[in-house]
C-alpha positions as CSV (number, residue, x, y, z in Angstrom):
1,X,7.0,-28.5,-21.8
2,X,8.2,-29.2,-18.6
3,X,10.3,-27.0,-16.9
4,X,12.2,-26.3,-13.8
5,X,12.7,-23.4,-12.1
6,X,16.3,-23.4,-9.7
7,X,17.5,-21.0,-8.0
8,X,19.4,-22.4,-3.7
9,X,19.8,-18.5,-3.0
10,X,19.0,-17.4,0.4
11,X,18.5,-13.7,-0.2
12,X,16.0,-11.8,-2.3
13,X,17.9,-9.1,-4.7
14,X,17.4,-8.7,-8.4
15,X,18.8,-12.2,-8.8
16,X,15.9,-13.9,-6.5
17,X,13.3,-11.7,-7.8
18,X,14.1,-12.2,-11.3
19,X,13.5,-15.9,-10.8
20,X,9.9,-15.3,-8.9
21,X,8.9,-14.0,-12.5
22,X,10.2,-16.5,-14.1
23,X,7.9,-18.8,-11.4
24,X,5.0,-16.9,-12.1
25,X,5.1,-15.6,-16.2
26,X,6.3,-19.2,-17.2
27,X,3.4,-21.0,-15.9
28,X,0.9,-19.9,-18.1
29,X,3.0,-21.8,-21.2
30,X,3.8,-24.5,-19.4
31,X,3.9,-27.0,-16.2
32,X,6.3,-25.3,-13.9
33,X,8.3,-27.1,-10.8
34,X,10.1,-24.8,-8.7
35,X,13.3,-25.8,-6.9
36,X,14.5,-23.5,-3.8
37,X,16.7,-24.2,-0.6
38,X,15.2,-24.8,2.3
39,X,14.6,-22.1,5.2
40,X,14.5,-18.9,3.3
41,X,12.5,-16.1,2.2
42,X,12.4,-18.0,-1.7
43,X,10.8,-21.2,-0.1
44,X,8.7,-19.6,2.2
45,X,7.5,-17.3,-1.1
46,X,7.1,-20.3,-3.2
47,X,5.6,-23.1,-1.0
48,X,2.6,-19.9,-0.6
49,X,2.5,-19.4,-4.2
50,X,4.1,-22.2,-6.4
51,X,1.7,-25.4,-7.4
52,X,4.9,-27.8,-7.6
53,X,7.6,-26.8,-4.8
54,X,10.7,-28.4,-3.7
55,X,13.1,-27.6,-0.7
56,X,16.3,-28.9,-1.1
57,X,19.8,-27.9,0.7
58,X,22.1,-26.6,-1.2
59,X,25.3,-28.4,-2.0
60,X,28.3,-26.7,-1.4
61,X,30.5,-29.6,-2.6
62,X,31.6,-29.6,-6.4
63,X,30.1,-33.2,-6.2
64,X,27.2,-33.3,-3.6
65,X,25.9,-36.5,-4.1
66,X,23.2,-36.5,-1.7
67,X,21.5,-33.5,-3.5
68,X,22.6,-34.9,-6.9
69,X,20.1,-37.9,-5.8
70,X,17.6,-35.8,-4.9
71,X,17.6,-33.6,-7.7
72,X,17.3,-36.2,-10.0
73,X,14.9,-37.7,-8.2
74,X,12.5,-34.6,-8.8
75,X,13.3,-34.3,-12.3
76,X,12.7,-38.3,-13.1
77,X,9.4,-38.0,-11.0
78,X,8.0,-34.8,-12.3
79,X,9.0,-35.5,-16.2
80,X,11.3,-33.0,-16.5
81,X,12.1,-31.4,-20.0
82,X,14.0,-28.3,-18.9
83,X,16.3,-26.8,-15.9
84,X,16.8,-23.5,-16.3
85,X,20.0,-22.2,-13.9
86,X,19.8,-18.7,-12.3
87,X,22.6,-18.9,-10.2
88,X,26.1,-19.2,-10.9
89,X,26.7,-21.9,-7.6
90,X,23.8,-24.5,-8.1
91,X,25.6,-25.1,-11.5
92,X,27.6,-27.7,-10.3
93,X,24.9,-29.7,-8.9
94,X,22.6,-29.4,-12.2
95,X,25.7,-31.1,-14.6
96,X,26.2,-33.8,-12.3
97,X,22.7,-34.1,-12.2
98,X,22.6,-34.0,-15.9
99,X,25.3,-36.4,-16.1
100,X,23.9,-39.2,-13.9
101,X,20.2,-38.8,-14.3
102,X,18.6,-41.3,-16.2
103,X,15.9,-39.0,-17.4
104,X,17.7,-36.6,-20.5
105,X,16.9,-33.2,-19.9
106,X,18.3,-29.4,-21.4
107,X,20.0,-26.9,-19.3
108,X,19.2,-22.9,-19.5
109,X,21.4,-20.3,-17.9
110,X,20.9,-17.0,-17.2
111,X,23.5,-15.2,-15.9
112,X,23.1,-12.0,-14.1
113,X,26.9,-11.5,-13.1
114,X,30.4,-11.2,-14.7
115,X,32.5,-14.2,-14.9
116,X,35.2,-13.4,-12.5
117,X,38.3,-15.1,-14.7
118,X,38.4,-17.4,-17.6
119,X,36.3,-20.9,-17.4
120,X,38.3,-23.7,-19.5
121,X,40.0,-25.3,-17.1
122,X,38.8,-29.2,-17.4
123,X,36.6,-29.0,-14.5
124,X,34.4,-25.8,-15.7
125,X,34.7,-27.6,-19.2
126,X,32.5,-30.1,-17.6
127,X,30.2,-27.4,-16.0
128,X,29.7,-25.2,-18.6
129,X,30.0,-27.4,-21.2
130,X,26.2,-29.3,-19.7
131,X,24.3,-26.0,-20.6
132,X,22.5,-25.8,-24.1
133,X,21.9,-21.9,-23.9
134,X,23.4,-19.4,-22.0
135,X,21.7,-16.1,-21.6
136,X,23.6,-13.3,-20.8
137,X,21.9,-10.3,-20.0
138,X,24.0,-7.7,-21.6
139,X,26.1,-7.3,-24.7
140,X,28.8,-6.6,-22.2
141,X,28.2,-9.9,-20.4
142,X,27.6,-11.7,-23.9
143,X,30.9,-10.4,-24.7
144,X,32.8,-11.7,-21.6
145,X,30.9,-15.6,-21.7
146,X,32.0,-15.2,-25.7
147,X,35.6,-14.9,-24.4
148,X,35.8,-16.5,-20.8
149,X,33.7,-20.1,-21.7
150,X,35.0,-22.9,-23.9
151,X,31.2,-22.7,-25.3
152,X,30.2,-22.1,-29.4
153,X,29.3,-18.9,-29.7
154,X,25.6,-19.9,-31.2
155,X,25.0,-21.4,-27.4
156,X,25.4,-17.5,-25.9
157,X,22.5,-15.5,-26.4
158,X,21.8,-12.1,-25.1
159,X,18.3,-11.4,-23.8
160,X,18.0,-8.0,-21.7
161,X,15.7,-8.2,-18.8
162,X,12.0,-7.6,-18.9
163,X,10.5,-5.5,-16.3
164,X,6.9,-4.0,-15.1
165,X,5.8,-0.9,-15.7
166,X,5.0,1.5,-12.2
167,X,1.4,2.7,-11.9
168,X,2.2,6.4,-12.3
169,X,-1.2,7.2,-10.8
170,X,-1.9,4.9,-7.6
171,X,1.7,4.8,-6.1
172,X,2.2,4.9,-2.7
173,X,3.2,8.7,-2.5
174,X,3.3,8.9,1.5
175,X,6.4,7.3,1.2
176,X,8.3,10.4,0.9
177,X,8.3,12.8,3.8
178,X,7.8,15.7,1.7
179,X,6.2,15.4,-1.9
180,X,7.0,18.9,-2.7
181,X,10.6,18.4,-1.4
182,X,13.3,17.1,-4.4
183,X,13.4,13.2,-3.3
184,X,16.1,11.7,-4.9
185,X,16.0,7.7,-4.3
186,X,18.7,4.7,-4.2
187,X,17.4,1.7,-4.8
188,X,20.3,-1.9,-3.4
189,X,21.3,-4.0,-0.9
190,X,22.9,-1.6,1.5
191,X,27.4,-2.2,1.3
192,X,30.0,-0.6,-0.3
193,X,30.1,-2.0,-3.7
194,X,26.6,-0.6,-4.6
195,X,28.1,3.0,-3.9
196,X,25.6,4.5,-1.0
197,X,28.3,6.6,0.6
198,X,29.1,7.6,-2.9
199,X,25.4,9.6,-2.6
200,X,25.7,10.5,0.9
201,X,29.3,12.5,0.3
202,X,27.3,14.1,-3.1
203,X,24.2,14.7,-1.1
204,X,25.7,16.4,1.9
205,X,27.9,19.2,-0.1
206,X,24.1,19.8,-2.5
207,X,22.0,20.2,1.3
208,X,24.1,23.4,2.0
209,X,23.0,25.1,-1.4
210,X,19.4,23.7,-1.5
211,X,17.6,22.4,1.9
212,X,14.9,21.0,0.0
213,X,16.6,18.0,-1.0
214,X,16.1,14.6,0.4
215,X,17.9,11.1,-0.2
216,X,16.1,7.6,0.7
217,X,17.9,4.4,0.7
218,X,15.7,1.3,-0.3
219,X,17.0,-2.4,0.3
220,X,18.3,-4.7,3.1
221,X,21.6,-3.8,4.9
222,X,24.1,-6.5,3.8
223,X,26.8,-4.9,5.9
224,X,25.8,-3.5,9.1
225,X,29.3,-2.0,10.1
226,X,29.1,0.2,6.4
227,X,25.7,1.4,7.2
228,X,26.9,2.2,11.0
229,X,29.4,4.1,9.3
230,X,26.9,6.1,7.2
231,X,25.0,6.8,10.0
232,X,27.9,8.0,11.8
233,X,29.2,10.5,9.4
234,X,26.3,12.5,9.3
235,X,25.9,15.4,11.8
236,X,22.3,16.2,13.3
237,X,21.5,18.9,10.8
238,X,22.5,16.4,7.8
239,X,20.8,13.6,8.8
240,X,17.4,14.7,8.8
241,X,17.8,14.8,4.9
242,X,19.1,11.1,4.7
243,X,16.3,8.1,5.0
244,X,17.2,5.0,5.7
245,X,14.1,2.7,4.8
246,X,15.1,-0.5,4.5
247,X,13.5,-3.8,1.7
248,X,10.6,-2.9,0.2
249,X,8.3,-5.8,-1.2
250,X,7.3,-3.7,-3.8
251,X,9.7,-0.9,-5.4
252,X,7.4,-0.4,-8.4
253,X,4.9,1.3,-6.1
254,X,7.5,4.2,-4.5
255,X,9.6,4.5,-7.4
256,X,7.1,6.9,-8.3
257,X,7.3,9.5,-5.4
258,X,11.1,10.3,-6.6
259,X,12.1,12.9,-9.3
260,X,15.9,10.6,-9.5
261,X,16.6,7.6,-8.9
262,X,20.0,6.7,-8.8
263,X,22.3,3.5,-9.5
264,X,25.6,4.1,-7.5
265,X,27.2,0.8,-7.9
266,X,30.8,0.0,-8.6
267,X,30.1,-2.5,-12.0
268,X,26.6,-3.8,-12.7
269,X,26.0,-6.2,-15.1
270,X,22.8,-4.4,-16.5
271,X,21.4,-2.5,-14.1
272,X,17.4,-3.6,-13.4
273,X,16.6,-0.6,-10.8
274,X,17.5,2.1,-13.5
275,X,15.3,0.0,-16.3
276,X,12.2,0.0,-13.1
277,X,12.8,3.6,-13.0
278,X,13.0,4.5,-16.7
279,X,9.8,2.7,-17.1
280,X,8.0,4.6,-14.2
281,X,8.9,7.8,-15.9
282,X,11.4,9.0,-13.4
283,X,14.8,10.9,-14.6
284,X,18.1,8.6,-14.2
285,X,21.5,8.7,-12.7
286,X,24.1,5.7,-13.3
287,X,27.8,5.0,-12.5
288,X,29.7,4.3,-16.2
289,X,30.6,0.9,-15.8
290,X,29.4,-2.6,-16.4
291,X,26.0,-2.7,-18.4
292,X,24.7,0.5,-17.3
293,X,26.0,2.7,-20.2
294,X,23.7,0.1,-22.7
295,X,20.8,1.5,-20.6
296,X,21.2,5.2,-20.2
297,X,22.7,6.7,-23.3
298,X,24.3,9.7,-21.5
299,X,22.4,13.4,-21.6
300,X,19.4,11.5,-23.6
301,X,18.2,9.1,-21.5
302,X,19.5,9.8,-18.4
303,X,22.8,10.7,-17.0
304,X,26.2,8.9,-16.0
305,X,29.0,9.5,-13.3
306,X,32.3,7.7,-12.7
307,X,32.5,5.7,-9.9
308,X,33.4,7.1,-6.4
309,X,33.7,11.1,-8.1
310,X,31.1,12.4,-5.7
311,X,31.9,15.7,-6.9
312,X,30.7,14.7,-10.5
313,X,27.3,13.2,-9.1
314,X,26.7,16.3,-6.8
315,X,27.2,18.6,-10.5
316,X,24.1,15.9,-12.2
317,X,21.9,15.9,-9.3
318,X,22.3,19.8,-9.4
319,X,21.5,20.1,-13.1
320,X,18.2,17.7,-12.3
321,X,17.2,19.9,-9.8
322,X,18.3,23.0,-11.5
323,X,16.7,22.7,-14.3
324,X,13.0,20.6,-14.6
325,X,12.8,21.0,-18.1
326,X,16.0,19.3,-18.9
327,X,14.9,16.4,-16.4
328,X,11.4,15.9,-17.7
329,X,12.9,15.8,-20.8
330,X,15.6,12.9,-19.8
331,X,12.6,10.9,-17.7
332,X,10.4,10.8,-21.2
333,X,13.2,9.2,-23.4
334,X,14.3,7.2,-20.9
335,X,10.3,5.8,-20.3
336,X,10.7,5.8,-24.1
337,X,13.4,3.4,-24.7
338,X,12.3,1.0,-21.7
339,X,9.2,0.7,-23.0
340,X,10.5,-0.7,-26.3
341,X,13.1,-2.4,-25.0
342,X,12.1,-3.9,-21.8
343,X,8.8,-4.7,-21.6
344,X,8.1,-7.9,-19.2
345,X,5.7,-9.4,-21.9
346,X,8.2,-9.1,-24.5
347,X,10.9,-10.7,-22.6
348,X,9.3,-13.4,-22.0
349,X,7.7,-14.3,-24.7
350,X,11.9,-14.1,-26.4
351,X,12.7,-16.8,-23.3
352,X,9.9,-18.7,-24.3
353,X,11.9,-18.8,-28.0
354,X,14.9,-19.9,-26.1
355,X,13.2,-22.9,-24.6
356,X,11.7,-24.1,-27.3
357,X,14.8,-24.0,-29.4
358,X,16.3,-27.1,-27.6
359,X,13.3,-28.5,-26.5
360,X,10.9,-28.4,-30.0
């Protein structure tokens, strides 16, 4: 089969990094032609590592002929057999596509984020109606695209993510100041949906009680003037417990180094970091909302807060650090489950099923 791999984002979250695996697992099965906007970190990490790369620019229009052309033109050339969609805004540009090429080809979404409002209108008719499966990655999201899409429900399948699992023995360990310290990490794009201040107001009442803890913030800063404001609300004393570290290329080899990792976000559709973590045998923390609550089945697997009650995630963190039993015993069912549910090879191998079930 021929397939192609799309994704016109320009920044590299769970989103962008999803699709890399996709680049990369996918090829083994079958010719893959990968499909990125020009002048971003995606192209630059694709034209290094891809056979069969494209740069296009991405069409903002709801009808961008130019890139309609183009697209087409790739698919016609390279014997295209398969799109498959990550995100929601290159859509657009894969129906028309779809409508005008002469070359018949099947569409494949997955979709990593809730559907802000219903899609039946006559225009997203047309959208939606051009994909053959969509893949949600929750039973929450599954639920929503059930509702929200004028699509048969035998079109929406639900296939949770597939992940790696951390080398719990060569990890990069000096990535923590203090190894014998209580590291907690938060793993997101830095701005206020994904909940960072959330920690820091939790984290600075638990530093009074027990000195020993330290918090690390992992991913790029989305919103510089929310992490100025961070910075700024920490005194001297306080902010020698708060790390700021910035992306990491590789999250799988720190995750490690942490005895919680936390997923402060407002309303995640699944939830990848607290699947990474589960999987690298670290003890859990995540908001109840969105997916997350299909992840961590609350006091077994890990634990769950409500959004913005700082108070409530300063009382987990303390129970974590109060009581290691109780925490190694959360980490262990939570590697448990991950590694039944969410094994990378698994996943893929269920995609692969997917494909071939429009394109025999």
């Amino acid at each position: 089969m021929n397939v192609l791999e799309i994704c016109l984002g320009e920044g590299l979250g769970g989103l962008e990094l999803y699709f890399r695996k996709c680049c990369k697992h996918l090829t083994g099965q079958h010719k893959v032609v990968v499909v990125t906007k020009s002048d971003t970190r995606l192209a630059k990490i694709a034209s290094e590592e891809d056979e069969k790369h494209y740069a296009i620019k991405r069409a903002f229009k709801q009808l961008p002929l130019k890139s309609i052309r183009r697209l087409a033109t790739i698919i016609k050339e390279e014997q295209i057999d398969l799109v498959h969609v990550h995100h929601k805004d290159d859509l657009p540009l894969v129906a028309w596509t779809k409508f005008w090429s002469r070359r018949s080809f099947k569409v494949v979404h997955t979709r990593q984020m809730q559907l802000p409002g219903s899609k039946k209108d006559l225009y997203h008719r047309f959208i939606y109606g051009s994909i053959d499966i969509f893949i949600a990655i929750s039973d929450m999201l599954k639920a929503d695209a059930q509702k929200k899409l004028a699509l048969p429900n035998e079109r929406i399948k639900r296939l949770y993510y597939g992940v790696e699992k951390a080398d719990k023995v060569e990890f990069e360990s000096h990535f923590v100041h203090n190894k014998t310290h209580f590291n907690v990490g938060v793993f997101s794009r830095i701005e206020y949906q994904k909940g960072q201040h959330i920690v820091l107001d939790a984290g600075k009442s638990l530093i009074k009680k027990y000195p020993d803890i330290e918090f690390y913030f992992v991913g790029d800063v989305m919103d510089e003037a929310y992490k100025d404001s961070l910075g700024k609300s920490l005194n001297l004393n306080e902010s020698a417990h708060f790390h700021f570290k910035g992306f990491h290329p590789k999250p799988l080899s720190i995750m490690p180094c942490f005895d919680v990792i936390i997923l402060p976000s407002k309303n995640e559709t699944f939830g990848l970091v607290v699947v990474e973590a589960m999987r690298a045998g670290v003890a859990v923390i995540g908001t109840n909302a969105g997916g997350v609550p299909e992840i961590i089945d609350n006091e077994n697997t890990g634990l769950l807060f409500d959004w913005e009650d700082n108070i409530q995630l300063a009382e987990q963190i303390e129970r974590l650090y109060s009581d290691p039993n109780f925490k190694r015993k959360l980490a262990k069912a939570g590697e448990e489950k991950a590694d039944e549910l969410f094994d990378i090879d698994s996943h893929f191998k269920k995609l692969n099923s997917l494909f071939e079930e429009v394109v025999p």
